[in-house]
N, C-alpha and C positions, 0 to 999 in steps of 0.2 A: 560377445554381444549376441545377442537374439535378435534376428526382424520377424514379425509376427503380420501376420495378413489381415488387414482392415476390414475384409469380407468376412472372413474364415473363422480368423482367429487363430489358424494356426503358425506356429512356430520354427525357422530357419537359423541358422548358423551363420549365412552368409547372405550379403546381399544380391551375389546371382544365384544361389536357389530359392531366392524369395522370388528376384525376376519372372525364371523359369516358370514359379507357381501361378503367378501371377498371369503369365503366358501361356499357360497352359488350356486347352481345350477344354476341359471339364470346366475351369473356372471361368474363362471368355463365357461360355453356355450360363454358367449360373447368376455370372454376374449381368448378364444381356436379359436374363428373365427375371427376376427381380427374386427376391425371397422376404420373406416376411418380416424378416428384419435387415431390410437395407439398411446398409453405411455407407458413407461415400467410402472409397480407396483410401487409406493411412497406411503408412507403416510406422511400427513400435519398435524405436531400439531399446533395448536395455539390457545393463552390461552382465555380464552373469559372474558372476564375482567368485573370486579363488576362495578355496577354505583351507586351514589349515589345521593339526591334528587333532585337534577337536571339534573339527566341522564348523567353525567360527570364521567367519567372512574375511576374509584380509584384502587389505589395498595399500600397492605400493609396497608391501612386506611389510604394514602394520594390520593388526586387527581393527577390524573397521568400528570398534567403539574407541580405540584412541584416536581413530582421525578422526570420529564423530565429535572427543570430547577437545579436539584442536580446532575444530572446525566453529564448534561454538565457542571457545574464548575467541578467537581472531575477531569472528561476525559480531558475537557480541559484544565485544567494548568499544566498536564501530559507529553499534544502534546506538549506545546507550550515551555514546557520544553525540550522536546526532544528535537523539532527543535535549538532551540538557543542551547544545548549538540552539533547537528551536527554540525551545520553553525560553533560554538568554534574548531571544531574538523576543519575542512578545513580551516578557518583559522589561526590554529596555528601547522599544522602539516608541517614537518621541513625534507629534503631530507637525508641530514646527508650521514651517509656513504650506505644508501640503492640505489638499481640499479634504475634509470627510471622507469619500469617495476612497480619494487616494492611502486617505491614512487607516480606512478598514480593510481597504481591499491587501497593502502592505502587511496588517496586521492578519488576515486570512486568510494569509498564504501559508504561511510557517505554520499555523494551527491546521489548515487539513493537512499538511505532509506529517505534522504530529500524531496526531488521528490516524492517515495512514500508517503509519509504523507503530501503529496498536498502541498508542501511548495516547488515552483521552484527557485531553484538559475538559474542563467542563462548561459549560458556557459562563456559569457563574463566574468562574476565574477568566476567561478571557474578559468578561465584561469589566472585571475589576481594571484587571493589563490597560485593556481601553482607554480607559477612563482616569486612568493613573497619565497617561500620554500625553492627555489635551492639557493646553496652556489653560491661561487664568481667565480669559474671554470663555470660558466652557464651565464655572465653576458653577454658577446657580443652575443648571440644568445638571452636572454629577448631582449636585444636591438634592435634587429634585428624585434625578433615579434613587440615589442610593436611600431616599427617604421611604422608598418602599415599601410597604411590608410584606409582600409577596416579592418571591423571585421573579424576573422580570425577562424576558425573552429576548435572545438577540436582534430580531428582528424590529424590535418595537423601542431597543435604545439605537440604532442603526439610524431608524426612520426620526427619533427625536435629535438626535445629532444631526442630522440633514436639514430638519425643520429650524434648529436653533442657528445653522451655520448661513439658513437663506434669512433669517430673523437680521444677523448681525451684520449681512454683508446690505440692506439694505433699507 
């Protein structure tokens, strides 16, 4: 491992010769007057990795492109799992007796954790998902969006679902 000095920049071995560095006179002085490029205090581990005869990285007595190519099958059949868990989850979740509210905000969860994990649905598809959800009390208003001829904004079937759901309740 290397600890590198958040001032400096420069590089240790150990964590008490960073100490030391740190404690040091020279850098008390420099770091008490400031320099033109202040940083707050950090330190950087990072591990300094073994090579083996042909100066290729190894970890654990592999070379570090088979742990890299282990590393990505394990994680990725995780994600990929995920993803198809979300994308299942938007398309099979059901409005039922839950308000609007509840049954987008349900459905807007799995869609940004999807989005976060680099996997974009698009709004057009979730609007489908949506819309596929709601009972038969919802049908002349899907009709209405889907009659659209332009693509239509989540925002603005959101607000017509809200609108229809205060229409029906009273």
């Amino acid at each position: 491992m290397t600890y590198n000095c958040g001032l400096c920049g420069k590089g240790y071995r150990s964590s008490k010769a960073l100490a030391q560095h740190l404690n040091s006179r020279s850098q008390i002085m420099w770091a008490t007057q400031g320099t033109s490029n202040e940083k707050k205090e950090t330190v950087t581990i990072k591990p300094i990795p073994l090579r083996d005869a042909n100066n290729l990285a190894v970890v654990g007595g592999r070379p570090s492109l088979d742990v890299w190519q282990i590393l990505t099958t394990q994680f990725g059949a995780r994600s990929r799992s995920r993803v198809l868990h979300l994308r299942t989850q938007i398309q099979t979740t059901r409005k039922g007796s839950m308000t609007v509210h509840e049954y987008y905000t349900k459905m807007k969860t799995p869609l940004d954790a999807l989005r976060a994990a680099g996997n974009n649905m698009g709004d057009e598809d979730f609007i489908l998902c949506l819309l596929v959800g709601l009972g038969s009390e919802y049908d002349s208003i899907v009709t209405t969006i889907n009659a659209q001829s332009e693509s239509t904004m989540l925002s603005y079937v959101y607000g017509m679902l809200l609108s229809h759901e205060n229409r029906i309740e009273y």
